[in-house]
C-alpha positions, 0 to 999 in steps of 0.5 A, spaced: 482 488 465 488 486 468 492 486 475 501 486 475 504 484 482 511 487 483 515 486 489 519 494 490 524 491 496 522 487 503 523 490 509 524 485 517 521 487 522 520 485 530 513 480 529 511 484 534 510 490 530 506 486 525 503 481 531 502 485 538 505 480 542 509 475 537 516 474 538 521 474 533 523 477 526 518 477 520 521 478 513 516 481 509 515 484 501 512 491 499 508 490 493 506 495 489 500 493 483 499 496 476 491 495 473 491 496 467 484 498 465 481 500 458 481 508 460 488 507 463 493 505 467 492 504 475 498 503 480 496 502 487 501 504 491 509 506 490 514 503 494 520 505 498 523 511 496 529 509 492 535 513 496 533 507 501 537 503 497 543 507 498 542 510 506 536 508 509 538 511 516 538 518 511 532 517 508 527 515 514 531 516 520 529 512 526 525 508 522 531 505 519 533 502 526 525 498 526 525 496 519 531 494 515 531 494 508 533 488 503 531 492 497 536 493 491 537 497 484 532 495 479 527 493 485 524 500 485 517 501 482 520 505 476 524 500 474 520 494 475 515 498 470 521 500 465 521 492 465 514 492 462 517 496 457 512 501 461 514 509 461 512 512 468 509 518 464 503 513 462 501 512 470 496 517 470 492 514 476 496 513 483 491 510 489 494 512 495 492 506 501 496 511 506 503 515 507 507 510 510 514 510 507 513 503 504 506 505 500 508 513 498 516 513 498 516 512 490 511 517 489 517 521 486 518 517 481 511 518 478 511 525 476 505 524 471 501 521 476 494 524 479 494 521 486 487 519 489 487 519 497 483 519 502 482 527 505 482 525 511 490 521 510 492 527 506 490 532 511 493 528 517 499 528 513 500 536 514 498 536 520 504 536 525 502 532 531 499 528 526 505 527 522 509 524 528 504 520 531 503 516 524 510 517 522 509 520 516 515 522 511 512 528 508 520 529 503 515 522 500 508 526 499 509 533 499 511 533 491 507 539 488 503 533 485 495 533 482 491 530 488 484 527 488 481 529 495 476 522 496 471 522 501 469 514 503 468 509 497 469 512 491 468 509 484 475 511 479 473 510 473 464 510 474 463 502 472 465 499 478 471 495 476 476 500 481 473 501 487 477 506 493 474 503 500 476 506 506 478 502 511 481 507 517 484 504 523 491 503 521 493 510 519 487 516 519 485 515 512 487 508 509 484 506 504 484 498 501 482 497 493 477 493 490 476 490 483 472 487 480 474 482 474 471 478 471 473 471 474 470 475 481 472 480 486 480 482 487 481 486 494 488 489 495 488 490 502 494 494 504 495 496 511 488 494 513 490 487 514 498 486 514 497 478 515 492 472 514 492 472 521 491 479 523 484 477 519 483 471 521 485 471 529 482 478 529 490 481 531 492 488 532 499 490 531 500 494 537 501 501 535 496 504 530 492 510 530 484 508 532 484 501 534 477 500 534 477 503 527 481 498 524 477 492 527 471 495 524 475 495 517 477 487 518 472 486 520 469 489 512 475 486 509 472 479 513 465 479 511 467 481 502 472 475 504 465 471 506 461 473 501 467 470 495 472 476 494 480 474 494 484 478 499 491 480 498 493 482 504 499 487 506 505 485 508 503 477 508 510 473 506 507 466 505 500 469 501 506 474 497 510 467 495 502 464 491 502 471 487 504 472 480 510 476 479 510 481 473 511 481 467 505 474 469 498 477 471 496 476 477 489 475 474 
């Protein structure tokens, strides 16, 4: 089994988004990663929508005024699959860490693709107040696509090689990905934990759905770390610039 790292675009930010309390400006990558497993291909998360290239303020609103875009053609997920000389009909599987515009935007791209999701985000992702406390964009998920309602920690293919964990905090359903290669565990963070220090130091960004929720899952993530798993953090530029990009696998 192997694992492509793409960059689908970076985002700059206020480091207090990311850090409560930091001062300054953050510029950090939205990556999105293919699992090429023996019974098919995995891709874990989408990226911007492409529309962001050309009027971000269009496609995302106010958010554009958070969130500036550096993100340009050939950067979106379809084309950076075609640069594998993967056609996107081939994804069949599509695991969601959550809604959030720089994790579903390229749902679109991916008509093929049965989302996995965890119930609790697809249906905050429906319910109004829940969709404006969380900044959700449903134009990015409310696509007709097959979606695989998840309920905790589910096993994608049965072998244990691609595992959903929940790790809930950040948005109502956020899920992190763990697999198991050979050469020892991978786990994909997501939003989980945007940063080595968010980790390390136990640093909340300052908005998120259920505080104590998302402590609890770093506090999960923290203890996979202690027993030997390699984290990929969310959004971390120092970490990102050590990860392989494809066509390089990144195991």
């Amino acid at each position: 089994m192997r694992v492509f790292a793409f960059t689908c675009g970076w985002l700059t930010a206020p480091m207090g988004v990311f850090l409560g309390g930091e001062k300054g400006q953050l510029r950090v990558p939205v990556p999105c990663f293919l699992v090429d497993h023996p019974r098919g291909l995995v891709l874990f998360d989408s990226g911007l929508h492409p529309a962001i290239q050309r009027d971000p303020q269009a496609r995302i609103g106010t958010l554009a005024n958070l969130f500036r875009a550096d993100y340009h053609a050939g950067e979106d997920v379809a084309a950076r699959l075609a640069a594998l000389e993967i056609d996107v009909r081939r994804v069949r599987h599509l695991v969601l860490s959550h809604l959030h515009f720089d994790h579903a935007g390229g749902l679109g791209s991916l008509p093929e693709a049965r989302i996995v999701v965890q119930r609790p985000e697809w249906e905050a992702g429906a319910d109004p107040d829940l969709v404006a406390a969380n900044a959700y964009q449903p134009h990015d998920y409310r696509l007709g696509h097959d979606v695989h309602l998840i309920d905790g920690e589910h096993d994608l293919f049965g072998d244990g090689r691609i595992v959903c964990l929940p790790t809930p905090g950040h948005t109502p359903g956020h899920q992190s990905l763990r697999l198991r290669l050979d050469e020892g565990e991978l786990v994909l963070t997501a939003d989980a934990c945007y940063l080595r220090r968010t980790l390390d130091e136990l640093l909340l960004p300052p908005i998120v759905h259920d505080p104590e929720a998302m402590r609890a899952s770093l506090l999960r993530l923290g203890a996979l770390r202690d027993a030997g798993a390699r984290l990929v953090f969310g959004h971390d530029p120092a970490l990102w610039a050590t990860v392989p990009q494809a066509p390089a696998a990144l195991t």
